[in-house]
C-alpha positions as CSV (number, residue, x, y, z in Angstrom):
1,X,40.7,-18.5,33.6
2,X,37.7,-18.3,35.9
3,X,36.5,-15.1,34.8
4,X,37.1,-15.6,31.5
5,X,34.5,-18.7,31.7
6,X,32.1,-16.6,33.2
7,X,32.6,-13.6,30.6
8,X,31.4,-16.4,28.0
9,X,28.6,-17.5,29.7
10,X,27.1,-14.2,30.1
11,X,27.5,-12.9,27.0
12,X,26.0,-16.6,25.6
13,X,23.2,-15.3,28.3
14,X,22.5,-12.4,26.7
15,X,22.8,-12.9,22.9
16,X,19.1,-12.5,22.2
17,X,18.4,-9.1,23.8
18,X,21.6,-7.5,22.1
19,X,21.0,-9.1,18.6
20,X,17.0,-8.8,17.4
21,X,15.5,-10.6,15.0
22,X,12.3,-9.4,12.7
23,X,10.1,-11.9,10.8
24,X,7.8,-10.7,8.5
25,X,4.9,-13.7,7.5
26,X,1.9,-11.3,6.7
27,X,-0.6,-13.6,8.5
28,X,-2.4,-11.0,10.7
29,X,-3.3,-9.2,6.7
30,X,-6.7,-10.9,6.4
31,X,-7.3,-9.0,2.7
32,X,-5.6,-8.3,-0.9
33,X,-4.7,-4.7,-0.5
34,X,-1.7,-2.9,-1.2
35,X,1.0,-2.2,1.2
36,X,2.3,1.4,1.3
37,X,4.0,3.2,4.3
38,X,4.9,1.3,7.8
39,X,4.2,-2.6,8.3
40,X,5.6,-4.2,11.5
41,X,7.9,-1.5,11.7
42,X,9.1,-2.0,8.2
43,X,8.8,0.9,5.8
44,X,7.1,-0.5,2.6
45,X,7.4,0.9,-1.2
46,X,6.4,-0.5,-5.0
47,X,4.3,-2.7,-6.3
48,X,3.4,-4.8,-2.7
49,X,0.2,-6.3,-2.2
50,X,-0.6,-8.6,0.8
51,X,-1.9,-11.5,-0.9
52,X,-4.5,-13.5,0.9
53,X,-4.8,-16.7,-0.4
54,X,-8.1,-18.5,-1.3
55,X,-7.4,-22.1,0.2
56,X,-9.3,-24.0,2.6
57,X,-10.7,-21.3,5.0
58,X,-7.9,-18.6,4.1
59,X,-11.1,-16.9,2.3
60,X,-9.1,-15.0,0.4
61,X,-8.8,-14.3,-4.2
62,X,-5.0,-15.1,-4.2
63,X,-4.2,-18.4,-5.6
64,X,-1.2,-19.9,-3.9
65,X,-1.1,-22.7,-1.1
66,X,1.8,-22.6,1.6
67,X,1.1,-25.6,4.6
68,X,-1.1,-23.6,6.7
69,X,-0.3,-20.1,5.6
70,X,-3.0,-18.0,4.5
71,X,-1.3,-14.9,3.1
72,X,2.2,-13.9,1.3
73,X,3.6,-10.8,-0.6
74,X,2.7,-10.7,-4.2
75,X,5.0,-8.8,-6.6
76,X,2.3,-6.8,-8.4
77,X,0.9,-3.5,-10.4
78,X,-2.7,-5.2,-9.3
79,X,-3.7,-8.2,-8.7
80,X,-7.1,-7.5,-9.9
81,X,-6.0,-6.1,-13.3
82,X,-4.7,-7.3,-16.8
83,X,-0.5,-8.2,-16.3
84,X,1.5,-5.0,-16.9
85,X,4.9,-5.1,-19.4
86,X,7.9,-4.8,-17.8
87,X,9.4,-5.0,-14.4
88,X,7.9,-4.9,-10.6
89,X,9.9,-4.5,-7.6
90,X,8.8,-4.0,-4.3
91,X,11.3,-2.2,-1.5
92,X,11.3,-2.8,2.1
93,X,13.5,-0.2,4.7
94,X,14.3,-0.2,8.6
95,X,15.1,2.6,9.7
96,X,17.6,1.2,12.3
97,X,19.2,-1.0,9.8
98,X,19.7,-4.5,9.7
99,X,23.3,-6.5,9.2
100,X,24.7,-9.9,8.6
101,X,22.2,-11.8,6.3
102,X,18.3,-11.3,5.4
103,X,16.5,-14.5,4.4
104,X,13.2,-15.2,3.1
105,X,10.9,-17.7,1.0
106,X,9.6,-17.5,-2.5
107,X,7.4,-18.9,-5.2
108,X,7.2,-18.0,-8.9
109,X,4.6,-19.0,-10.9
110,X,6.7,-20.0,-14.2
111,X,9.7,-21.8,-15.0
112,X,11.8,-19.3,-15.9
113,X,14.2,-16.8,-14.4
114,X,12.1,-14.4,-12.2
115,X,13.4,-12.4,-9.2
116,X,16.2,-10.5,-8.5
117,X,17.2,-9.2,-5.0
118,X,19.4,-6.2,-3.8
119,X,20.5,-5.0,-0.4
120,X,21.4,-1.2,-0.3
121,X,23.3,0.8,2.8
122,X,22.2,4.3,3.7
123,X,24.2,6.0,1.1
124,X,22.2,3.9,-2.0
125,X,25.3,1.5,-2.0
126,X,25.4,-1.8,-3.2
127,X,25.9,-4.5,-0.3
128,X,24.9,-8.0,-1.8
129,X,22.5,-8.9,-4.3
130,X,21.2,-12.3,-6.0
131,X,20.1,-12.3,-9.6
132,X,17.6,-14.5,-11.4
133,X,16.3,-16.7,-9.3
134,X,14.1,-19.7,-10.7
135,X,10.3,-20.1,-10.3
136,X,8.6,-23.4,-10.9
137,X,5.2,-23.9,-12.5
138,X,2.8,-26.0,-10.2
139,X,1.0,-28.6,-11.4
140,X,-1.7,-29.1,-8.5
141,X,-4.1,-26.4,-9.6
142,X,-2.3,-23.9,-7.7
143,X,-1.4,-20.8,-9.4
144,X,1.7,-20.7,-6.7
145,X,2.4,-23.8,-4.5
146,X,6.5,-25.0,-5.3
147,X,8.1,-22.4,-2.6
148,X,12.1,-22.0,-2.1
149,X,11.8,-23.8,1.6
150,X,9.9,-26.8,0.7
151,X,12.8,-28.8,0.7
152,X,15.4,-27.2,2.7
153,X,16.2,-23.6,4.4
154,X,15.0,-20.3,3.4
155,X,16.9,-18.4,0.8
156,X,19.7,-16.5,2.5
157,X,21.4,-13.3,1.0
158,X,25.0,-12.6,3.3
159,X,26.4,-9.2,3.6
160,X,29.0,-7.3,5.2
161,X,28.4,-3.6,6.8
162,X,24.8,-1.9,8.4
163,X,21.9,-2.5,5.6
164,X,19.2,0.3,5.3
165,X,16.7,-1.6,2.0
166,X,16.4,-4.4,0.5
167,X,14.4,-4.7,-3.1
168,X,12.7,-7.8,-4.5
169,X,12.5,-7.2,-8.2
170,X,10.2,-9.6,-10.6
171,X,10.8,-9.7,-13.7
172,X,7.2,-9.8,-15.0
173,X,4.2,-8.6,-13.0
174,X,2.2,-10.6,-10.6
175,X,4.5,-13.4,-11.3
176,X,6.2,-14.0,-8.0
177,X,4.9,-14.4,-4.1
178,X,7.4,-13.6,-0.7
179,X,7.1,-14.9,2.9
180,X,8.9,-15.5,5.9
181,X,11.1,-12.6,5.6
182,X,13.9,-12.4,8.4
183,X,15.9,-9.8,9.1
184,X,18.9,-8.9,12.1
185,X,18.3,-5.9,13.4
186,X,21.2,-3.0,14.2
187,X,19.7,-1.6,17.0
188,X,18.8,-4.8,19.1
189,X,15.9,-6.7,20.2
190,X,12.4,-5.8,19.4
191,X,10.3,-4.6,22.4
192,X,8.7,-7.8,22.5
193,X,11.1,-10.0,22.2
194,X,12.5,-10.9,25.7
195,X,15.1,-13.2,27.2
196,X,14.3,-16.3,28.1
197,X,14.1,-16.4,32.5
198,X,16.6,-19.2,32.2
199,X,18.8,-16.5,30.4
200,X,18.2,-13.9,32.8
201,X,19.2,-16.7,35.9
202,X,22.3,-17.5,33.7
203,X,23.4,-14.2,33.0
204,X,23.0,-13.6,37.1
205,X,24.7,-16.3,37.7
206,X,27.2,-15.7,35.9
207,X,27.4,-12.0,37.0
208,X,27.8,-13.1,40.8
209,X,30.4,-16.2,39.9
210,X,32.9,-12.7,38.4
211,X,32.4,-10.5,41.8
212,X,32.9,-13.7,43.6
213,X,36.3,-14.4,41.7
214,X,37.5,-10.4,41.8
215,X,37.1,-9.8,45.2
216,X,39.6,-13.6,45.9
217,X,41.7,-12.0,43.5
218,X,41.8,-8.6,45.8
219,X,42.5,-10.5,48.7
């Protein structure tokens, strides 16, 4: 019984170093430019501009206000060009996979039906997806301000098996901003991301308390 108490509490230890967790929040982007190639370890595709935001001292052309966040991801052909007919989607890929759910924030500019959102295996297969989800137009001067957290936790998007991509899709161009992506990774923890020490002394702990018990048991 004793060991199996122990087991628990060391695997409760060391839950953060064997499952990792990426957020993506853009905030060290200090300019509108678009995002092609590797961000944060995240392989980046489409129509993805980092959008710098031009409240308070964000100093930026984008016109969106998030709390204290200064820049997003805007759905886009260009930001600094006429609105394009047609569709805009914007892919994002870890190479070592992701599982269990991705969730993130979002603001669309109009009241209508805007973004779609697909999660794809290795193979190009279907794992989950969410269709048309709602913008809302602000009325505070804001081009973007009414974001899918504001009043209660990040939209989440559940799936079974290892995920390779995930594409946001707007309906319309420059119509829709992204933050606060999160994903699980497959292959564990990011280098940065340590344990805790009082996960480290638990998962000790715990690792002397099962010798202790197998060498009684020996006796």
């Amino acid at each position: 019984m004793l060991s199996k108490l122990v087991a628990v509490a060391l695997a409760a230890s060391l839950q953060p170093v064997m499952a990792g967790t990426l957020v993506l929040d853009f905030e060290d982007l200090t300019t509108t430019k678009l995002l092609s190639g590797t961000y944060n370890g995240v392989d980046i595709s489409g129509s993805a501009w980092s959008a710098r935001s031009n409240n308070g001292n964000c100093g930026g052309t984008i016109s969106f206000e998030r709390g204290e966040t200064c820049t997003a991801l805007l759905i886009a052909n260009d930001p600094g060009k006429p609105d394009v007919v047609g569709e805009k989607s914007v892919t994002l890929g870890l190479t070592g996979g992701f599982v269990d759910a991705v969730s993130f924030a979002y603001s669309g500019k109009t009241n209508e039906k805007l973004l779609s959102v697909t999660i794809f295996d290795a193979q190009g297969g279907t794992l989950a997806s969410l269709v048309g989800l709602e913008g809302s137009e602000c009325a505070s001067g804001f081009v973007y301000c009414n974001w899918s957290d504001a009043d209660g936790p990040a939209t989440t998007l559940s799936f079974k098996g290892v995920a390779s991509y995930i594409t946001f899709t707007a309906a319309k161009d420059n119509t829709v901003l992204l933050d606060s992506l999160n994903f699980t990774l497959a292959t564990g923890t990011p280098p940065q991301a340590l344990p805790e020490p009082g996960s480290v002394a638990l998962a000790f702990g715990a690792l002397g308390a099962l010798g202790w018990t197998r060498r009684r048991t020996a006796r």
